[in-house]
N, C-alpha and C positions, 0 to 999 in steps of 0.2 A: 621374835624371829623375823628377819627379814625375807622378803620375798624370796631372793635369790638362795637364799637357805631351806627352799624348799625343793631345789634342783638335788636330780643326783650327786650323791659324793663325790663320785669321779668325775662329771663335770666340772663340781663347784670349783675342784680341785683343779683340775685344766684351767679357769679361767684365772683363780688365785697364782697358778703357774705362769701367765700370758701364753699357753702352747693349744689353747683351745681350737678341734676342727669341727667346722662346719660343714657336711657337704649336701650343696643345695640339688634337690631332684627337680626341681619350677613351678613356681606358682598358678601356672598357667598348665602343666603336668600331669591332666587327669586321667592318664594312657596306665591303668592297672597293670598290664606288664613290664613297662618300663621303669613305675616305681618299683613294681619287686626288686626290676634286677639293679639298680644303682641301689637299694634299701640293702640287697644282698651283699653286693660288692663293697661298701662303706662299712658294714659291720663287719665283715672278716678281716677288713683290712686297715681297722683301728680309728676310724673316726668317734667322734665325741656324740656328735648330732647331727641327727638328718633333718632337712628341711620338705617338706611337700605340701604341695597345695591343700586348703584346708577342707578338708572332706574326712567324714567321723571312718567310711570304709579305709578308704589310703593311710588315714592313722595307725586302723589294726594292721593293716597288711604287712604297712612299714616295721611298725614293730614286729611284728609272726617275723617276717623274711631277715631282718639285721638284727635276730635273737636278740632283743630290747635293747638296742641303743637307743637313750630319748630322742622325741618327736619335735620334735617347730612345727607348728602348722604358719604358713604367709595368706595374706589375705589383705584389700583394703576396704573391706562391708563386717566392721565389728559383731555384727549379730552371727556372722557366718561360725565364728569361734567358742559360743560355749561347747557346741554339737559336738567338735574336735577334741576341746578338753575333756568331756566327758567319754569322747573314746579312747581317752588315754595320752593325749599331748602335755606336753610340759610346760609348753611354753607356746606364748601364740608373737606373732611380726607382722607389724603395717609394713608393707612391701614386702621385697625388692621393686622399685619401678621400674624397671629398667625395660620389663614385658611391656611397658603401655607406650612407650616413648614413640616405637616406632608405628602407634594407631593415633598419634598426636595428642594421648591424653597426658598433660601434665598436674604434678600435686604441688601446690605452693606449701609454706609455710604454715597458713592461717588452716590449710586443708588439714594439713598431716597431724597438725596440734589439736582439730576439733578429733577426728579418726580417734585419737590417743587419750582425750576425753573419756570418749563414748567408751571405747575400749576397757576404761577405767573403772567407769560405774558399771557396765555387765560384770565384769573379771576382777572385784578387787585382791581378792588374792592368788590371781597369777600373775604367774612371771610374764612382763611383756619388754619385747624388743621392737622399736623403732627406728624405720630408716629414714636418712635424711637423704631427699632427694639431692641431686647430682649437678642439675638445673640450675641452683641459688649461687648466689657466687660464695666465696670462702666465709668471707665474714657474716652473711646471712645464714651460711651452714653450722657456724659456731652458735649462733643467738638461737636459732629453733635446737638445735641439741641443751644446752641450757636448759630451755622453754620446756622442751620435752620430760627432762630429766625431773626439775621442779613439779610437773603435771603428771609424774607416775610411771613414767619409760624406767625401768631397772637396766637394761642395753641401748646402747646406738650401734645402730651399724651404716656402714660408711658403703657409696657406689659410684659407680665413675667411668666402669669399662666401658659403655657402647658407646662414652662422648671421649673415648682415648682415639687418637691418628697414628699409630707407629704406618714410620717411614723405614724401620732398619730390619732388617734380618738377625734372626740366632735371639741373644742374648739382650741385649740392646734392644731390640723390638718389643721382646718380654717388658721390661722396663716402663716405655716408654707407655706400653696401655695400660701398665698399673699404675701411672703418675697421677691419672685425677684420684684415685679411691687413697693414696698413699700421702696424697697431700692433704687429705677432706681427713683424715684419718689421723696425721700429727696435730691439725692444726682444734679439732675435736676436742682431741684429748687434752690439749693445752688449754681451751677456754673452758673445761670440765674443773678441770686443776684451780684455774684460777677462782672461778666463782664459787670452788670449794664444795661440789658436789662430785659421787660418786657413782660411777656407774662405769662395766667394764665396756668396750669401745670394742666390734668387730667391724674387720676389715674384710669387702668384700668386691665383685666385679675384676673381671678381668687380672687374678692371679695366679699366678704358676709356681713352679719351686724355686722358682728362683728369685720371686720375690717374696714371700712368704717372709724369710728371715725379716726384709726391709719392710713390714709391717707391721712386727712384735717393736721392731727397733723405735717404730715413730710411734708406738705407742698405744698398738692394739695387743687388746687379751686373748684373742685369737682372729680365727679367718673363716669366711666363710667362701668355698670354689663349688661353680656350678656346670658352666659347658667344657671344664675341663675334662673332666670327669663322665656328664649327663649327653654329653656327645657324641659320647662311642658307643656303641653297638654291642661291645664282648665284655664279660664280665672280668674274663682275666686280666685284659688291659686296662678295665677298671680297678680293679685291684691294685694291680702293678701301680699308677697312676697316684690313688690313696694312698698307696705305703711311703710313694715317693714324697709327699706333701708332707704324710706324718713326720717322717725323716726331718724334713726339713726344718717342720717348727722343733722340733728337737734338739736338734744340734743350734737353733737358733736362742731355745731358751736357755742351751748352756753356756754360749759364747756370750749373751748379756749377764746372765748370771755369777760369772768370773770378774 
């Protein structure tokens, strides 16, 4: 049995689909009420997984409040994570960075790959996802996702929005801040491919519905959307929000599936 065969069914099944949702509550997120309510919103409104910072309380809560959709726990201090698994997470992820960028901590390469180490020998049989930081340039992003995969990552997942500049309005603006995460994300999956390892690729930072589709397409198994969602205030407009994203990979895994 492989790791990733010890994920819920209907996840496994999402990610075997490419329509997998992620929606991330923050790493940085230890506001008990606000995990409820995006924990709340995300399960009624069809997500796969929710993401929360790794604390064993916010695990259960998460689960109680999105009537057991699986857990991510994110974190970059490995020991932080049996606690969480043992509250019930599915799955544990070095990162998202994107929370430390703006306190000027950066994670190289040589960092993220010891983290994913260490991660390895506490947790050998969980499911772990690693992010590749956003910082490296493309082809340094391809060699540590390798690096990673070979070293026991079962996920990559890909980031990019807080280093995106949209200049345009509407549609086009969407776009242009999902460009780094949608580039680090084709180009991923393509140096995965070629060195002949497997591992399914989420796409994450700075997506909307309207790119979603252009994520499965370059080659993510699904996505993971965080201030989309973790920014609003009202639960129903969180909803609304999820259902629309679900929509989306949906219709996206039928137009490639055709």
């Amino acid at each position: 049995m492989t790791r990733l065969q010890r994920l819920p069914s209907t996840l496994r099944q999402r990610l075997k689909q490419r329509s997998a949702l992620k929606v991330i509550v923050g790493l940085m997120n230890f506001d008990a009420a606000s995990v409820a309510l995006v924990s709340r919103a995300a399960g009624r409104a069809g997500a796969d997984l929710i993401d929360v910072a790794c604390d064993p309380e916010l695990v259960q809560l998460a689960i109680r409040e999105s009537a057991g959709v699986p857990i991510c726990v994110s974190a970059v201090e490995p020991e932080l994570f049996p606690a969480a698994v043992e509250a019930g997470a599915v799955m544990v992820e070095i990162g998202n960075f994107d929370a430390f960028y703006p306190q000027g901590r950066i994670f190289d390469a040589a960092e993220v790959l010891t983290l994913t180490c260490r991660t390895r020998e506490l947790l050998p049989e969980v499911v772990l996802s690693v992010t590749v930081p956003h910082v490296l340039p493309l082809d340094q992003q391809e060699q540590l996702a390798v690096d990673l995969v070979a070293a026991g990552a079962d996920l990559i997942q890909t980031e990019g929005g807080t280093s995106a500049k949209p200049f345009s309005a509407g549609s086009l603006g969407l776009i242009e801040k999902a460009a780094p995460t949608l580039a680090a994300t084709h180009s991923i999956s393509a140096a995965l491919k070629v060195a002949d390892l497997t591992a399914p690729v989420l796409c994450a930072s700075g997506l909307s519905a309207v790119t979603l589709p252009m994520a499965i397409a370059a080659g993510a198994s699904g996505v993971g959307v965080g201030s989309a969602v973790n920014r609003l205030n009202d639960e129903l407009a969180m909803i609304a929000v999820v259902r629309g994203l679900r929509e989306a990979l949906d219709s996206a895994r039928i137009l490639i599936s055709q």
